[in-house]
C-alpha positions, 0 to 999 in steps of 0.5 A: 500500500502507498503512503499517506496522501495527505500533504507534507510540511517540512519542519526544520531540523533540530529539537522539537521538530522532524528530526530526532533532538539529541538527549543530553547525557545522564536522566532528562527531567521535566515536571511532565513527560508526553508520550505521543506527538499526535493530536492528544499528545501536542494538545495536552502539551501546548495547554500544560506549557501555557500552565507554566509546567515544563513539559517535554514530548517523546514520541517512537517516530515523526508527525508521519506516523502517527495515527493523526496524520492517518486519519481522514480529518473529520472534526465532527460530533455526530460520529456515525451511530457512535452516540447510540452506544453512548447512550445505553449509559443515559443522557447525562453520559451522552451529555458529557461525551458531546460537551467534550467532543465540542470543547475539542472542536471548538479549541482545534478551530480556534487554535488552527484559525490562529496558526493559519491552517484551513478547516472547511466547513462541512454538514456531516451525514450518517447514511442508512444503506439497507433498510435495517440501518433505518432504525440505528439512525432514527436511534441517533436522529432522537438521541441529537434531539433530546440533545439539543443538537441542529440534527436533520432527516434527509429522505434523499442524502446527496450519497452516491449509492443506495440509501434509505435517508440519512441524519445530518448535523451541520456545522461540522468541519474537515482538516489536512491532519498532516498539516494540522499537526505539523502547524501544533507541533511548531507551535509548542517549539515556538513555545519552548517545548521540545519534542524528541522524535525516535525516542521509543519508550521500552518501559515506565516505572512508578517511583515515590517521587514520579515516574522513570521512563526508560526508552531507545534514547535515555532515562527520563525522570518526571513527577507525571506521565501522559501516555497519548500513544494510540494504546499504552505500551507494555500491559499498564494496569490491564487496561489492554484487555479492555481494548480492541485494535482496528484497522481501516484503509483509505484511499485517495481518488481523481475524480474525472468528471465533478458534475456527476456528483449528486447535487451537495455532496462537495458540501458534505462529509458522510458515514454510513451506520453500518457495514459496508462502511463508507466514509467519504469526503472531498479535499483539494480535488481529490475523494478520499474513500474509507472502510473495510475495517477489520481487527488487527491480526484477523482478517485472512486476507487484507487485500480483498478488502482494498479490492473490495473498496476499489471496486465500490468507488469505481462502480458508485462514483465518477472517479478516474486513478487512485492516488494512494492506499494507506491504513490507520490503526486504532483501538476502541474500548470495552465500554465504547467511550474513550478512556482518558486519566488514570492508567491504575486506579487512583494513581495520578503519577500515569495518565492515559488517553486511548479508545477513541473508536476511530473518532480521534481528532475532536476526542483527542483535542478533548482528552488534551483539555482533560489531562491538562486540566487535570494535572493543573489542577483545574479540571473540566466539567465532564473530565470523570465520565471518560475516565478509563475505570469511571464503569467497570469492564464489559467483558464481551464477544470481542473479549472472549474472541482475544483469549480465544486468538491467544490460546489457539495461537500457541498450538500454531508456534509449536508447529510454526514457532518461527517465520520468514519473509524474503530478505529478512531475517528469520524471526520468532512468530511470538509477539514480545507482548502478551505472547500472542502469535503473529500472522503475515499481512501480505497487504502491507508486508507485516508481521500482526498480531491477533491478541492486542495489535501489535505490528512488526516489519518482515524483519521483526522490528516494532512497527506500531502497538502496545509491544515495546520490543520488535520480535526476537530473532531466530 
């Protein structure tokens, strides 16, 4: 699959930037350490550093990799059929988690309106495909009603395929992720914070006096620590066996012929509320078409499911060559809200951010706020909803499903304990996290894993997910 198509911003070189900033001799320290230099990451720590704190970033790769820059970005609240899963909790939940997710939007649109990068106004629309998906978007049309939320009924939604109506919210945006991010992360080295790119964290220990992070680059001592990794690294708490990891793919088109679109659709961004998931938008000339998602390590053949894409785009819409195919990968939680503070019960030297459900950009700006808030000690209003042990667990199909992978995987490395991929070292199939065993993704040339996400290149080296070490050679 090719890379990701959105633009690319230089940063320059040196700390706080593209390039990896060189880490002085003996333990850095700072009052925060951000782990993470996505959208959550550099969010909480611009907010932190307007606080006063000294605050430093760690991030294992570039503004490139990270989840951010992958993603579609859509600023949006409506989310799909999100909020009916939200709701089985009550209104006053739902409240809270659409108060956060408009505090999120409305900081992005002012801070990037203050660093001169676009956000397009757009309605959004969750689409209804087949009759039975009529019922899930009545669900979220009443649920924005009791809310008070601008939503709509639209008979004849301006969607390029069958549809059966749709809810539409306007007020809604779209944004270059790339660009975006790249504009935040020169902001906080405007603002004195460094950010260390290439600085991969292999463990965090709690001390009486803070935290210890050791990581590819040195020792880092703070009083605190935010994990804004996508899923914390290594098994912190238990917190992973309350997430799922997914992956979507996303593709970039030439679209010939502009007038054979419907009537409104370049006005629109859109979601349908169940499978097939299409999720369309226009930017710069260019469809991006999204879908196809699948848990990581379990789909048997990832490039039927890009054919798959390519063929809906082809058939339902005035579209010329692709442009580019990539994959995002995030996690979503047992609860279906996302988890934002305490890693462990009661322990505020670790602060988490994770299991935005594929909805990372208005939520993540959110968890920034929340964590900031936090740990300057002025906490918003709806901060406790998301905390990641505000509910206890729900152990479910998906649940049983990840032991049930863990289990079954061992019987397959006593027959087939190592692999190998042409010019690459042979490497063990055991991923170093929680000993599930990893399975081939021929799509993207990667060593996955079915138990909690984890990906490594043909060559074993770590990739992206909760492992911190690449897989052991053989």
């Amino acid at each position: 699959m090719s890379e990701n198509p959105h633009e690319a911003t230089t940063e320059p070189g040196g700390p706080g930037t593209g390039t990896p900033g060189i880490m002085a001799p003996g333990p850095l320290r700072a009052d925060v350490v951000v782990v993470g230099a996505g959208i959550t990451g550099v969010v909480t720590a611009q907010l932190l550093a307007d606080g006063g704190a000294n605050v430093m970033v760690l991030d294992a790769g570039n503004a490139r990799t990270t989840t951010t820059a992958r993603s579609t970005g859509k600023l949006s609240v409506l989310q799909g059929t999100r909020l009916t899963r939200v709701a089985r909790y009550g209104d006053e939940v739902v409240r809270a988690y659409l108060a956060a997710n408009f505090a999120g939007l409305g900081w992005l649109r002012r801070t990037l309106e203050d660093l001169n990068v676009p956000v397009e106004n757009r309605d959004d629309l969750t689409v209804a495909t087949t009759a039975e998906q009529v019922a899930d978007v009545d669900a979220v049309l009443a649920i924005c009603a009791r809310q008070g939320l601008a939503a709509q009924w639209e008979e004849d939604p301006p969607y390029p395929a069958l549809s059966f109506g749709a809810v539409r919210l306007p007020g809604q945006g779209q944004v270059d992720p790339l660009r975006m991010l790249s504009a935040l992360r020169a902001d906080l080295r405007a603002r004195g914070v460094t950010v260390y790119d290439g600085a991969r964290v292999r463990q965090v220990l709690r001390r009486r006096s803070g935290v210890a992070l050791r990581t590819t680059r040195g020792t880092v001592l703070a009083d605190r620590v935010v994990l804004a990794t996508g899923v914390p690294p290594g098994r912190l708490g238990g917190l992973i066996l309350r997430l799922d990891a997914g992956r979507s793919l996303l593709t970039t088109w030439e679209v010939t012929d502009p007038g054979a679109l419907p009537p409104g659709f370049t006005e629109t961004m859109s979601i349908t509320a169940g499978p097939p998931v299409r999720s369309l938008r226009t930017a710069n000339g260019l469809l991006m078409v999204g879908g196809e998602g699948y848990t990581v390590g379990r789909e048997p053949d990832p490039a039927r499911r890009l054919a798959a894409l390519d063929e809906w785009t082809s058939t339902h819409l005035p579209v010329g060559s692709s442009h580019h195919a990539w994959a995002a990968q995030d996690y979503s939680s047992d609860t279906g809200l996302p988890f934002v503070g305490p890693a462990v019960p009661g322990d505020e030297r670790m602060l988490v951010a994770t299991g935005y459900g594929k909805w990372g950009l208005t939520n993540g700006a959110a968890a920034g706020l929340a964590l900031a808030g936090r740990i300057l000690g002025d906490p918003v209003e709806w901060g406790p909803v998301l905390e990641p042990w505000a509910r206890p667990a729900r152990p479910s199909a998906r649940t049983a499903a990840t032991f049930g992978e863990q289990t079954k995987g061992w019987a397959c490395a006593v027959t087939r304990p190592t692999g190998q991929r042409a010019g690459a070292r042979r490497v063990s199939r055991v991923c170093p996290h929680f000993g599930g065993v990893v399975r081939w993704n021929d799509q993207e040339q990667s060593w996955d894993c079915p138990v909690h996400g984890s990906r490594f290149a043909p060559d074993g080296a770590r990739l992206e997910g909760p492992a911190t070490e690449g897989l052991a050679p053989r």
